[in-house]
C-alpha positions in Angstrom: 65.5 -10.5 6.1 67.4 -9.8 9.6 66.5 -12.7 12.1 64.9 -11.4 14.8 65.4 -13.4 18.3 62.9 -13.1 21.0 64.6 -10.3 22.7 64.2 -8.3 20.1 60.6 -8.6 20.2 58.7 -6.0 22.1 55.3 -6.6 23.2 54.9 -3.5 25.2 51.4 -1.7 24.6 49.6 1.6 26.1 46.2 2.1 27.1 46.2 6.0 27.3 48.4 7.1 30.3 48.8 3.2 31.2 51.8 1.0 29.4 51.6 -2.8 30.0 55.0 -4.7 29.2 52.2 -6.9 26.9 49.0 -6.9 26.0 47.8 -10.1 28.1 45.5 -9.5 30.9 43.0 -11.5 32.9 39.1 -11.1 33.1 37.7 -9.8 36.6 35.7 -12.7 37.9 37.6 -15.3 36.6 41.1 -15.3 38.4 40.3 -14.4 41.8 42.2 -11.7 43.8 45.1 -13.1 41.7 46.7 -15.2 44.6 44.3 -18.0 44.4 46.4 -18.3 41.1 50.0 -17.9 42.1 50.9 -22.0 42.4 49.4 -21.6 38.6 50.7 -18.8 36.9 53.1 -16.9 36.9 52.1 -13.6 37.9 54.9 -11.4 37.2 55.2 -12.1 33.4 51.0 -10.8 32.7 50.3 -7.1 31.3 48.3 -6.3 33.7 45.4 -8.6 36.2 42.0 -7.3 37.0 40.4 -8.5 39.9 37.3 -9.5 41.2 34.8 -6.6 40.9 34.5 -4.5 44.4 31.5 -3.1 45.7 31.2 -0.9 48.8 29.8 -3.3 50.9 30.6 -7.4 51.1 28.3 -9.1 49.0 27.4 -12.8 49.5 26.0 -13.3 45.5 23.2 -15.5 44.7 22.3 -19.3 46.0 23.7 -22.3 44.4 23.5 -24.0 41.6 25.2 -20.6 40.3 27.7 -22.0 37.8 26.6 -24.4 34.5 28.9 -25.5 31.9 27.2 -25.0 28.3 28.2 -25.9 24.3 31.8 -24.2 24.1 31.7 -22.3 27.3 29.5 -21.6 30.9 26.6 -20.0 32.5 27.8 -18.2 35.9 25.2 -16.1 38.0 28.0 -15.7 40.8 25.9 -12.4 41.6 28.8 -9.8 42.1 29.9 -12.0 45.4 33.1 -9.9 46.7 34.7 -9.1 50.0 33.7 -5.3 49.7 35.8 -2.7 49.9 37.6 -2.7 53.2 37.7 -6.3 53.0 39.8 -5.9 49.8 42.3 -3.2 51.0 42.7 -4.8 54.1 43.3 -8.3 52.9 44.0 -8.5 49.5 46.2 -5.5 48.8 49.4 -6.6 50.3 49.6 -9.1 48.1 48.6 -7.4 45.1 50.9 -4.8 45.5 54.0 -8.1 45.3 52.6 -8.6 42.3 55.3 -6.8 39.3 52.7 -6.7 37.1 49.7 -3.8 36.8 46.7 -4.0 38.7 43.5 -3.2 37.8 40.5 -3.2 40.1 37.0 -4.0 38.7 34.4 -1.5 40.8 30.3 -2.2 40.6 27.6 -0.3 42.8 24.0 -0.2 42.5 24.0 3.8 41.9 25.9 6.7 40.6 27.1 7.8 44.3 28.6 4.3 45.1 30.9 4.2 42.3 31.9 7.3 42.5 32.7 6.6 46.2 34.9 3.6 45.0 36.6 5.4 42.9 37.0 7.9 45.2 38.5 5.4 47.9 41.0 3.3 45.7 42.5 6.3 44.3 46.0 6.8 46.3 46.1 3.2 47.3 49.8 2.2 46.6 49.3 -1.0 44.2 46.4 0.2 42.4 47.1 1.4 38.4 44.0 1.8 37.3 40.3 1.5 37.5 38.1 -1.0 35.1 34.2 0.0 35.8 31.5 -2.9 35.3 28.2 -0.8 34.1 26.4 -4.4 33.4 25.0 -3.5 37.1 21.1 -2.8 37.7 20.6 0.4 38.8 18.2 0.1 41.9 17.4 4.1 41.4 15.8 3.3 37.9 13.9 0.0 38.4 17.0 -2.2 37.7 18.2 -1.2 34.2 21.7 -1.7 33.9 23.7 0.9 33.8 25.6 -0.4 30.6 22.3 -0.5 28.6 21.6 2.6 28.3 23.8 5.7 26.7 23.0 8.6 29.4 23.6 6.4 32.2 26.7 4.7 31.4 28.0 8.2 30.3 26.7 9.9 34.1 28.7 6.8 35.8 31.6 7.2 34.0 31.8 10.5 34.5 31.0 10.1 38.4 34.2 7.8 38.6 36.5 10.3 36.6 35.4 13.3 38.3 36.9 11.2 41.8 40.0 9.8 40.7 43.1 10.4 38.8 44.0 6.6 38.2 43.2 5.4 34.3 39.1 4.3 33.5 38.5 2.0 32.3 34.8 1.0 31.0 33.4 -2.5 30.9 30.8 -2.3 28.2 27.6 -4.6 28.0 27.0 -6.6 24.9 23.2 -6.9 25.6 22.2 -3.8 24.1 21.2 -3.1 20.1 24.1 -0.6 19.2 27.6 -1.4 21.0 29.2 2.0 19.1 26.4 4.3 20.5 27.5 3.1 24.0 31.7 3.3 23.7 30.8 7.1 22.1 28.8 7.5 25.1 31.2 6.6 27.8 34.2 7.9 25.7 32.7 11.2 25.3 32.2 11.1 29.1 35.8 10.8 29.3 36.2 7.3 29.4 40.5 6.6 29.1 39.5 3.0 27.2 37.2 0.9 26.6 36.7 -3.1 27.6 34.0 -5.4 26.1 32.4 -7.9 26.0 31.1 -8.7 29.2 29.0 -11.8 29.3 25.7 -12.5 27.1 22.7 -13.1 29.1 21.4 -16.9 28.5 19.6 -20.0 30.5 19.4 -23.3 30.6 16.3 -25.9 31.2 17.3 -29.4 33.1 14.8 -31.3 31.2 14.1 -33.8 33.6 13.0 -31.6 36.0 11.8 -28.8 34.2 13.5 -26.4 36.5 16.1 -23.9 35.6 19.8 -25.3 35.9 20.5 -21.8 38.0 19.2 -21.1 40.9 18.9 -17.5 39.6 17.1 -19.1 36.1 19.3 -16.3 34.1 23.1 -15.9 34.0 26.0 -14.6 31.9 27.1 -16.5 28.9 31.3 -16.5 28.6 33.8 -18.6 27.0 34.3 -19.7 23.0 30.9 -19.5 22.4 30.7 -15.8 23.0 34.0 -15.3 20.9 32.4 -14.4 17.2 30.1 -11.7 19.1 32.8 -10.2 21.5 35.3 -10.0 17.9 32.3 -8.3 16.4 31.9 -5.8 18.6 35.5 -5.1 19.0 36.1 -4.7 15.4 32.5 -2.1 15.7 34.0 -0.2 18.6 37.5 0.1 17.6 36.1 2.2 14.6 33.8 4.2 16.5 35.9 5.9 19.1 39.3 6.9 19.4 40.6 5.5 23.0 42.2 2.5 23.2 39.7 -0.7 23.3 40.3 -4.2 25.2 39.3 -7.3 23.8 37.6 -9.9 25.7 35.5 -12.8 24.8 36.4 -16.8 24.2 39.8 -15.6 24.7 41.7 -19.0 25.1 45.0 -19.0 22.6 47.4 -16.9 20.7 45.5 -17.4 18.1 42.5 -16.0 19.6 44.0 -12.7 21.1 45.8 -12.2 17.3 42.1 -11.7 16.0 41.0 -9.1 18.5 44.3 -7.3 18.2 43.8 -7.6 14.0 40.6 -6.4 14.6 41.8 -3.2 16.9 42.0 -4.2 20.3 45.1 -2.6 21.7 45.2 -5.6 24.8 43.1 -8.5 25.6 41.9 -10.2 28.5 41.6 -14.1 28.9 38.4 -15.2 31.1 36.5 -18.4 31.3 39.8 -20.4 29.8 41.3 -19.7 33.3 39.3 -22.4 34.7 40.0 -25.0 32.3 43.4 -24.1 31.2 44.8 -21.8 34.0 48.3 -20.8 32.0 46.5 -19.7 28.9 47.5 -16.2 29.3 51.2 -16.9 30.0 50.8 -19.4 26.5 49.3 -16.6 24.8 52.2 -14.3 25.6 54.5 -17.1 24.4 52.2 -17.2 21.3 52.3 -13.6 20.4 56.4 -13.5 20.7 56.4 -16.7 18.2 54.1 -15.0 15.7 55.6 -11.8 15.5 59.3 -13.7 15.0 57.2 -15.8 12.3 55.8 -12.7 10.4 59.4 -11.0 10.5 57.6 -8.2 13.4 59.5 -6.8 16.0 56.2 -4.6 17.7 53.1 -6.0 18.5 52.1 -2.6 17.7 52.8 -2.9 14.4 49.7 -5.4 13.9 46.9 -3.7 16.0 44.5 -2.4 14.0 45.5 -3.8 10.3 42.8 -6.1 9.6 41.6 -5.7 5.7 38.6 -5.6 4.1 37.0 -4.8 1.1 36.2 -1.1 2.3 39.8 -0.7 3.6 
């Protein structure tokens, strides 16, 4: 067997009309606006990073206590806090757009007409390559069911956004529902370019000694290794149902990790809650990946999305 020497590895991956020079992304929520992590990380080496979800209008997200560190991971109920949209294209984007690397921007609204107005507004922005749509949102419209929980509403969203924009979708897709597959046909058919999931799993926690909720808003979203067997799950469900390209995330922390969801079907990945703890575990999974293809005697990470095998394979 040829040896085959790190530049001859190619890690390059495409998510319909977007290619990514690897498959290594961040989380929105976890890293910022990217350049409270530039003395960290270095930017320019990441597929792509998503940033903090936008919503029309500032939000100042719920009262404190809103983060809680659990068994394997963390409880945040940040509630969507974001400098809204004018704040972001006004100071944020300059930065961004130093950034040699894509951009992603996570958009949320409380109703059909304020994403599509997003979408609407960021498309044209030098900087911006594509558009990653959080549907975990209540809709205010419909007595606060989220939009990602049920089929015909996360299907009339994503259509909204691609009806206003000619950047990449893609949607963010709620684990909290019974049947992940019924809701990635759903937004595909809609016209979805790709697909992310998980978001986080809803989940509490009790301080005993006071019998009070540790969060100020009682319930929050469940992320980190914890969440990781879930998130593969659903991957590996989705990745079978539809046809566009899906994005792993989920207790994303190593090489090791992002190799499963790749296996699995996931044609990129995005690393989350191990920001916090370990703030170069996406630049050490890119490392990772490069070592393990050279190991397996791989030149494309291509050539290992997709090839997990089981018994009905």
């Amino acid at each position: 067997m040829d040896t085959i020497n790190d530049q001859d590895i190619d890690l390059r991956v495409r998510l319909g009309t977007l290619s990514l020079r690897n498959p290594v992304m961040t989380a929105s929520g976890t890293f910022g606006y990217a350049g409270e992590f530039s003395h960290l990380v270095n930017l320019h080496r990441l597929g792509a990073v998503v940033v903090k979800g936008i919503s029309l209008e500032p939000r100042p997200g719920n009262p404190p206590p809103r983060v809680v560190e659990t068994a394997c991971g963390m409880l945040n109920a940040i509630g969507l806090e974001n400098v809204g949209l004018q704040g972001f294209l006004e100071g944020k984007m300059e930065f961004l757009r130093g950034i040699n690397s894509r951009v992603i921007v996570n958009i949320l609204g409380d109703s059909v007409l304020e994403y599509g107005k997003l979408a609407q507004q960021l498309t044209g922005v030098d900087g911006i390559d594509a558009l990653e749509v959080n549907i975990s949102c209540p809709n205010v419209k419909k007595g606060g069911v989220a939009f990602g929980t049920d089929p015909s509403m996360a299907a009339e969203v994503t259509r909204a956004v691609k009806e206003r924009t000619d950047l990449p979708v893609i949607v963010k897709l709620s684990p909290n529902v019974t049947d992940i597959s019924v809701m990635a046909r759903a937004v595909e058919g809609a016209g979805a370019d790709a697909i992310s999931l998980i978001n986080t799993l809803i989940g509490m926690a009790i301080d005993t000694t006071s019998r009070r909720p540790r969060l100020a808003n009682v319930i929050g979203g469940l992320s980190g290794p914890a969440i990781k067997p879930v998130a593969l799950r659903m991957v590996w469900q989705t990745a079978r149902a539809v046809s566009i390209p899906v994005i792993g995330i989920g207790g994303i922390a190593t090489a090791e990790d992002a190799l499963e969801f790749l296996i699995a079907g996931a044609s990129a990945i995005q690393v989350g809650t191990a920001n916090f703890y370990q703030p170069r575990s996406a630049e050490s999974i890119i490392d990772g990946l490069t070592a393990y293809l050279k190991n397996q005697g791989e030149s494309s990470i291509r050539s290992i999305i997709g090839t997990l095998q089981t018994d009905g394979s």
